[in-house]
C-alpha positions as semicolon CSV with decimal commas, in nm:
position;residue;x (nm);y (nm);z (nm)
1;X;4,886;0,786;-1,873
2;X;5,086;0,577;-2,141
3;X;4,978;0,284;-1,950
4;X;4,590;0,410;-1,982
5;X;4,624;0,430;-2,316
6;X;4,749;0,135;-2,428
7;X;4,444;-0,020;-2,246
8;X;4,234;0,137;-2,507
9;X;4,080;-0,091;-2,792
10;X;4,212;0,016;-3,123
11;X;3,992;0,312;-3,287
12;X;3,738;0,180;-3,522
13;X;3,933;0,294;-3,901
14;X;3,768;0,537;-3,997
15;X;3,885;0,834;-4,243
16;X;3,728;1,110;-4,107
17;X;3,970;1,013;-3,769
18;X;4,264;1,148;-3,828
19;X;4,447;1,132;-3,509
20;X;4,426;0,920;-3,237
21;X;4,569;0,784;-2,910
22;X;4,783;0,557;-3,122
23;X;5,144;0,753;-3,126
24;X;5,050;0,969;-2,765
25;X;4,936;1,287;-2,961
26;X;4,840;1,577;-2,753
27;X;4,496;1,591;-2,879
28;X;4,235;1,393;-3,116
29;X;4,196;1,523;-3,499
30;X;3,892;1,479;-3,660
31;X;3,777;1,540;-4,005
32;X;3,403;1,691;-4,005
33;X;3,437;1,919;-4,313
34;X;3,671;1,969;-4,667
35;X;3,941;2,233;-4,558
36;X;3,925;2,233;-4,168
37;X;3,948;1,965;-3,922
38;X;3,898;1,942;-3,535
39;X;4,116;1,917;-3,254
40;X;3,939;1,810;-2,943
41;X;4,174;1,768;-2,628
42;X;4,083;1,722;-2,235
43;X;4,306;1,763;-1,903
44;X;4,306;1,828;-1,534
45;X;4,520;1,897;-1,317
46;X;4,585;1,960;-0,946
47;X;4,719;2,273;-0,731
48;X;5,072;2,293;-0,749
49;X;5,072;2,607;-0,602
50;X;4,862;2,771;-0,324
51;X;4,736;3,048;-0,478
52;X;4,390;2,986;-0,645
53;X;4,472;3,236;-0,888
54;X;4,723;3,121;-0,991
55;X;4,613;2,795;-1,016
56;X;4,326;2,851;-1,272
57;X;4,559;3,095;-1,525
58;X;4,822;2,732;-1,544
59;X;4,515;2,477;-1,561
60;X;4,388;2,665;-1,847
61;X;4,711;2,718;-2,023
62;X;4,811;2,411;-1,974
63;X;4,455;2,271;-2,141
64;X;4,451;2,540;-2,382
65;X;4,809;2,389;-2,483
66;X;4,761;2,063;-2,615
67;X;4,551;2,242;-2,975
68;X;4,863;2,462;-3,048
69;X;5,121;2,164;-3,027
70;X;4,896;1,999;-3,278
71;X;4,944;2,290;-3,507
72;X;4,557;2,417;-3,463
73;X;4,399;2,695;-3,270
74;X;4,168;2,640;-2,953
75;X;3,813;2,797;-3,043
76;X;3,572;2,703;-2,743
77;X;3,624;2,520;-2,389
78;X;3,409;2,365;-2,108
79;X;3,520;2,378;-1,768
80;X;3,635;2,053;-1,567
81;X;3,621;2,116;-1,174
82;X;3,647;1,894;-0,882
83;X;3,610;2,088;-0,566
84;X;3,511;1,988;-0,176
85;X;3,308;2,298;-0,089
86;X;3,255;2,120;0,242
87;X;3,599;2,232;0,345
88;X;3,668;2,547;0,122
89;X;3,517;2,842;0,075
90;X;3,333;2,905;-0,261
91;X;3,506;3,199;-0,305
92;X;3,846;2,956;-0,382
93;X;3,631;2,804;-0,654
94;X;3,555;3,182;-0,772
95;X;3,936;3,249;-0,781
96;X;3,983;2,972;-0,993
97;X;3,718;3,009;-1,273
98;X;3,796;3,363;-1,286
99;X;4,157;3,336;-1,366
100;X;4,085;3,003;-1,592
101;X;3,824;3,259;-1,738
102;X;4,080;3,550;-1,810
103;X;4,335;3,300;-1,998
104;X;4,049;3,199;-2,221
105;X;4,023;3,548;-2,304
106;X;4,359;3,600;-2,343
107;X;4,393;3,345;-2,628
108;X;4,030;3,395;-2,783
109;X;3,887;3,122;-2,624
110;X;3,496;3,156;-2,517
111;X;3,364;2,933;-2,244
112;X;3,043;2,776;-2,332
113;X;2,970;2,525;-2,043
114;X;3,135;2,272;-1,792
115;X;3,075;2,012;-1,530
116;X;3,158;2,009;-1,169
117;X;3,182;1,759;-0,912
118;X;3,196;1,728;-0,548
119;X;3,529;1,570;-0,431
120;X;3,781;1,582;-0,143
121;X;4,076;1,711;-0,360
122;X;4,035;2,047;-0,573
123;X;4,113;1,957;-0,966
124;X;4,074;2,196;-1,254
125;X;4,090;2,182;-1,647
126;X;3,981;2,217;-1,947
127;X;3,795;1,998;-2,266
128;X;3,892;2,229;-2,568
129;X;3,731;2,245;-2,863
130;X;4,002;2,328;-3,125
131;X;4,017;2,360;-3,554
132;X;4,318;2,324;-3,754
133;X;4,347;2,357;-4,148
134;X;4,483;1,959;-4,307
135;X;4,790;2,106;-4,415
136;X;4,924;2,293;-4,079
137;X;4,857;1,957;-3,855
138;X;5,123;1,882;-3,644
139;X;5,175;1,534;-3,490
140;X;5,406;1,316;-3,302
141;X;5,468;1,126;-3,655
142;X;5,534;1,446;-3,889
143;X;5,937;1,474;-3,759
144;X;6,229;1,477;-4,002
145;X;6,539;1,376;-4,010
146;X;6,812;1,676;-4,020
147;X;6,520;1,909;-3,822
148;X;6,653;2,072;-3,514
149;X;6,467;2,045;-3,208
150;X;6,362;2,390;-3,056
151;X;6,212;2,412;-2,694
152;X;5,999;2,773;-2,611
153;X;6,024;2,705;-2,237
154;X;6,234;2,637;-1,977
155;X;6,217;2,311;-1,813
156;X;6,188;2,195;-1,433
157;X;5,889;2,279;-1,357
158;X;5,831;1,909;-1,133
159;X;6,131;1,984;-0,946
160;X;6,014;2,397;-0,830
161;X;5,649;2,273;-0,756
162;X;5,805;2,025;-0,491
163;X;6,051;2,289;-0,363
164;X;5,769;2,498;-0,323
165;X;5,547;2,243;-0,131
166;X;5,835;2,235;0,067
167;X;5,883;2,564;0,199
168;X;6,220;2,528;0,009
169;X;6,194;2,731;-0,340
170;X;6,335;3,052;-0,334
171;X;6,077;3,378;-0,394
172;X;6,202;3,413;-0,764
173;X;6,234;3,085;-0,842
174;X;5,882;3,016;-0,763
175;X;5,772;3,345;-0,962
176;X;5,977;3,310;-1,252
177;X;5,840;2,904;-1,267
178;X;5,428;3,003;-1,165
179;X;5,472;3,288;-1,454
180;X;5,628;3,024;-1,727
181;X;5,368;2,773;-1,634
182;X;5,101;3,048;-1,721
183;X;5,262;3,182;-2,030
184;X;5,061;3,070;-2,333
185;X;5,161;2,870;-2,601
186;X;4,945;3,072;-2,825
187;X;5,282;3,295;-2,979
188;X;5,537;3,000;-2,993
189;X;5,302;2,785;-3,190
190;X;5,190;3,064;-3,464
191;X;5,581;3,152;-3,434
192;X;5,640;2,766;-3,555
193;X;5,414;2,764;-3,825
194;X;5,603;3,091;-3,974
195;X;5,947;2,864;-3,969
196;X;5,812;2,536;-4,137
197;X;5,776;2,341;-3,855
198;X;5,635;1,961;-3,924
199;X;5,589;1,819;-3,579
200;X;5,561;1,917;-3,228
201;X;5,426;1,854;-2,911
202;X;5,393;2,044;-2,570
203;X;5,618;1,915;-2,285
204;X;5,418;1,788;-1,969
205;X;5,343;1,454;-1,781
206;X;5,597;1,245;-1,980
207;X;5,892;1,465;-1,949
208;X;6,082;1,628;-2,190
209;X;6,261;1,308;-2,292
210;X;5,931;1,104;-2,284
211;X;5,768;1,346;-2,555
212;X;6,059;1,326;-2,696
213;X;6,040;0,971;-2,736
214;X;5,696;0,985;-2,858
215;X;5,782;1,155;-3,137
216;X;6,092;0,963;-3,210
217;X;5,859;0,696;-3,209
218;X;5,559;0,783;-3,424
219;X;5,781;0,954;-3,667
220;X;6,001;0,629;-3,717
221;X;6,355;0,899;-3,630
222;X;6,582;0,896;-3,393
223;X;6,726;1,185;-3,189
224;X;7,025;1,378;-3,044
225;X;6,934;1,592;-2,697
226;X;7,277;1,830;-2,611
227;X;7,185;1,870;-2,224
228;X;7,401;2,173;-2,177
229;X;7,163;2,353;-2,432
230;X;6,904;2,302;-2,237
231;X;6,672;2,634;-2,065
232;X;6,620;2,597;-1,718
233;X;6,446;2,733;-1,437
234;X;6,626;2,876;-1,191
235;X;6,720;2,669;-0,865
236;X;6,594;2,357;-1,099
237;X;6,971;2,184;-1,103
238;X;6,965;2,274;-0,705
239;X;6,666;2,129;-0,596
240;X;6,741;1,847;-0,849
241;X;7,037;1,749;-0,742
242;X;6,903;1,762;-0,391
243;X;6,654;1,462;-0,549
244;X;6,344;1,735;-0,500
245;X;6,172;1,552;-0,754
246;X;5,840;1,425;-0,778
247;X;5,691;1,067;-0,853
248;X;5,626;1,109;-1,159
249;X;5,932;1,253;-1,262
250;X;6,146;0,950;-1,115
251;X;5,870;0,661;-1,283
252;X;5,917;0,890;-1,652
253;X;6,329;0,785;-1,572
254;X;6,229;0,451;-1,487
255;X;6,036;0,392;-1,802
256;X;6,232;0,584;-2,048
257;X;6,573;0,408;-2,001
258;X;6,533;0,106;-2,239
259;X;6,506;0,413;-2,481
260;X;6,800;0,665;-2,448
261;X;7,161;0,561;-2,472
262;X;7,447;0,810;-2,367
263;X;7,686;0,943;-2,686
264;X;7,945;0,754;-2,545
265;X;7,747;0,420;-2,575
266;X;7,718;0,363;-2,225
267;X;7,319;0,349;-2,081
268;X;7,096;0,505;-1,926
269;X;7,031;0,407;-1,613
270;X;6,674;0,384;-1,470
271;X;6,769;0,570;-1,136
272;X;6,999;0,834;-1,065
273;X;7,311;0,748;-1,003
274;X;7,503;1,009;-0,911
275;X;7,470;1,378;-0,885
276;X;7,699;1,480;-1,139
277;X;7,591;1,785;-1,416
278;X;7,513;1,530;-1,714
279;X;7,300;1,284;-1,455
280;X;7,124;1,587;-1,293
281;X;7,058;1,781;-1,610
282;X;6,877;1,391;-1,768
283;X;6,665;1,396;-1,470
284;X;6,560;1,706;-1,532
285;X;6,486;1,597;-1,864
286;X;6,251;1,344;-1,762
287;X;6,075;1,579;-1,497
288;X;5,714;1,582;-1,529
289;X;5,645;1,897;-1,630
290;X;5,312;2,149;-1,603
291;X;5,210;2,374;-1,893
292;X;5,569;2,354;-2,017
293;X;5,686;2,485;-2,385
294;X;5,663;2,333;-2,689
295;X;5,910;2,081;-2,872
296;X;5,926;2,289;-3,281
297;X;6,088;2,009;-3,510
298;X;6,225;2,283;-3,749
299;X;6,415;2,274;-4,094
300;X;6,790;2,324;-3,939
301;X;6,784;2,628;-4,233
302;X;6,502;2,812;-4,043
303;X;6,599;2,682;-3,684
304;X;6,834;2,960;-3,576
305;X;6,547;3,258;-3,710
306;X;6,274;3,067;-3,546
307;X;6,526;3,099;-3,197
308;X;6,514;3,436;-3,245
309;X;6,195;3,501;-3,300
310;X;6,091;3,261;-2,999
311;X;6,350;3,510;-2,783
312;X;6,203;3,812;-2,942
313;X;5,881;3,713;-2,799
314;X;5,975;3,706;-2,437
315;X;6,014;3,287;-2,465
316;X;6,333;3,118;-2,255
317;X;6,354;2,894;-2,617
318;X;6,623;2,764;-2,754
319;X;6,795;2,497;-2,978
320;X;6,832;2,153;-2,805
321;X;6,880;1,890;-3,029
322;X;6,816;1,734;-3,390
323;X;6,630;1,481;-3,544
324;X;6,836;1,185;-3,690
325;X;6,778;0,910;-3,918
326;X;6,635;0,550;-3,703
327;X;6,949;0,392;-3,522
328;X;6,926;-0,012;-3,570
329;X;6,977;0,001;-3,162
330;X;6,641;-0,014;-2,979
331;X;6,738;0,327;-2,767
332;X;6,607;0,581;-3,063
333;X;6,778;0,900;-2,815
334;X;7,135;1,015;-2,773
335;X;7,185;1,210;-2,478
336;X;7,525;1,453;-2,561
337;X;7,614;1,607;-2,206
């Protein structure tokens, strides 16, 4: 994705665009009226699990996401499905619009429309249609220095799906990751805005560490991650350590490395080294992640209530990290094990 972008010939300047691909926002902002402004967002995904069900409720969460982590609210959404009908049943397709269907309820979203397309490999999303008032925008180049960093979900998410492929994830490690993956971001976000939060973003294809570093990087900061604060999904250091971990998660590593620097001094390295705790718990902080939680930058004064309010509403959140002023090294993260 990074890589897609930065193919993309610079927006033409124009005020009304308030947001755009430049810093790796989740979604576009546009300004079309005084006093409200637009969030417009796209993304689909394939099955990571079996169940078609299933499937559709995390697709559309995972959509619906990217409007809350820019601070707005998701208002209207077409669907985006790729389906070979050739070799499944319709009724699959049914499964999937139905449960994509009842998330959009579930977070006040109406479905207007959609496209479809016939293809060999079964795909389903969302383009979302959010607004957002000018002075509740959150972006990837809002953070503070002094903020602490609050996560709403567990991570590992990359690691489980590939267990599960597998035939190798346990019964309630698969449940516990399928239901995170279709919890909304709808309560953590609204929760955020009650705490004074000035940036965020959902974690996903980059990684926690690689959204991470988007913000770090839009918001001219730098940043301290404490791995051992970190939520997790249960059997996610097991099947990590067992290097269960998908493409994706291993290129985010790859990438990322220039950018992160141990406390210690020493670097990052690009590959795993070892399976040690600290190594296995910064892979799983690069794991590409689906529908995952979102990344609060909070006032450290409010961080602690907005933990606890997180918590109160059945989120695995908790305090990861803080926002520091730029280092002059080029590696803008600090990994703490």
């Amino acid at each position: 994705m990074a890589h897609v972008l930065e193919q993309l010939s610079p927006g033409e300047s124009r005020q009304n665009i308030l947001v755009d691909q430049s810093h790796y926002d989740d979604a576009a902002i546009v300004r079309v009226a005084p006093g409200r402004d637009l969030v417009l967002t796209a993304d689909v995904i394939a099955p990571l699990v079996d169940d078609p069900e299933s499937f559709g409720a995390i697709a559309a969460a995972n959509s619906l996401s990217d409007v809350w982590a820019m601070g707005g609210e998701p208002r209207f959404a077409l669907n985006l499905v790729f389906f070979p009908d050739d070799s499944l049943p319709i009724e699959v397709l049914d499964a999937i619009l139905a449960a994509g269907a009842r998330t959009c309820a579930e977070a006040g979203v109406a479905i207007v429309g959609g496209h479809s397309v016939r293809d060999a490999e079964v795909k389903y999303g969302l383009s979302v249609t959010g607004d957002v008032a000018p002075d509740e925008l959150w972006s990837n180049r809002t953070a503070k220095p002094g903020q602490v960093l609050v996560l709403s979900k567990a991570i590992g998410s990359g690691v489980i799906g590939q267990a599960i492929k597998k035939g190798l994830c346990g019964e309630v490690a698969a449940t516990t990751a399928i239901r995170s993956m279709m919890k909304l971001n709808q309560s953590a976000a609204r929760i955020g805005h009650k705490h004074g939060v000035t940036a965020a973003t959902d974690v996903t294809g980059f990684g926690l560490l690689g959204h991470l570093r988007n913000i770090t990087r839009g918001s001219g900061v730098g940043a301290v991650l404490d791995l051992g604060t970190l939520p997790l999904l249960p059997e996610a250091m097991q099947h990590m350590r067992a290097k269960q971990w998908p493409g994706g998660s291993k290129a985010n590593r790859k990438v990322l490395s220039s950018d992160i620097r141990w406390e210690d001094g020493s670097p990052f390295a690009a590959e795993m080294p070892d399976v040690s705790d600290r190594e296995v718990l910064a892979s799983l902080s690069c794991d590409a992640q689906t529908s995952g939680g979102l990344l609060l930058c909070v006032p450290a004064e409010r961080a602690q209530a907005c933990v606890d309010d997180l918590l109160a509403a059945g989120l695995a959140a908790a305090a990861i990290g803080s926002m520091r002023p730029a280092a002059d090294s080029p590696a803008s993260i600090t990994l703490r094990p």
